[in-house]
N, C-alpha and C positions, 0 to 999 in steps of 0.2 A: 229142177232140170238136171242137176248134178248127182242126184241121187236117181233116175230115174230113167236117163237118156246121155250118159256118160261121153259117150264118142259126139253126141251134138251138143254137149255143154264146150266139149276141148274146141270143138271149131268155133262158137260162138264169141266164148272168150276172152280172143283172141279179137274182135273187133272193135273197134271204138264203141262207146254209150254216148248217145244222145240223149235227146230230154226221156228221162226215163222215171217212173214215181217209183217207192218202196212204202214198202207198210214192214216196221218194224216190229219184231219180236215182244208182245205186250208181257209184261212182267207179271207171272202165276202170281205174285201176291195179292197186287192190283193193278188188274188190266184197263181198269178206267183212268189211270193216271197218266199211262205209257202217250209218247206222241203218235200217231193215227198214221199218218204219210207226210212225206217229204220228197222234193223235185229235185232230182241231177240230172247236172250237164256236164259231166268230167270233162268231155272231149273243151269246153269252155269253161272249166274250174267254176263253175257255180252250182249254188245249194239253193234252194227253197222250200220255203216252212208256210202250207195252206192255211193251217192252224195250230195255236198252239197251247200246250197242256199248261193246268194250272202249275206244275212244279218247273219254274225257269230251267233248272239242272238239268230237264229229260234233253233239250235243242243241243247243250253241251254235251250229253251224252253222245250224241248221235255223233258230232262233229269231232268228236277224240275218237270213239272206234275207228271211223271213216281214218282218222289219221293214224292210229297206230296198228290198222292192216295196209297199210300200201306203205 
């Protein structure tokens, strides 16, 4: 949506997230490995994980970018 619809990504934003899923970025090397989706609740500081990848590291992964963009 930020690439695509610019003036309604700035108004969107801008509003709190509720339970919202992601599907993360699967890694070109191996995209069978990457975690699939994960549930935020920022507006209530909560994370959840539907399922998870065999390499324990990818759940860390997610949980440090989350924290080293905000």
């Amino acid at each position: 949506m930020r690439d695509t619809k610019p003036d309604k990504y700035e108004e969107i934003v801008k509003k709190p997230l509720l339970n919202t899923n992601f599907r993360p970025k699967a890694d070109p090397e191996d995209p069978e490995k990457a975690q699939k989706i994960f549930q935020a609740n920022p507006t209530f500081g909560k994370l959840g994980f539907t399922s998870y990848s065999e390499d324990p590291g990818d759940t860390d992964a997610i949980i440090n970018a989350i924290i080293e963009n905000n």
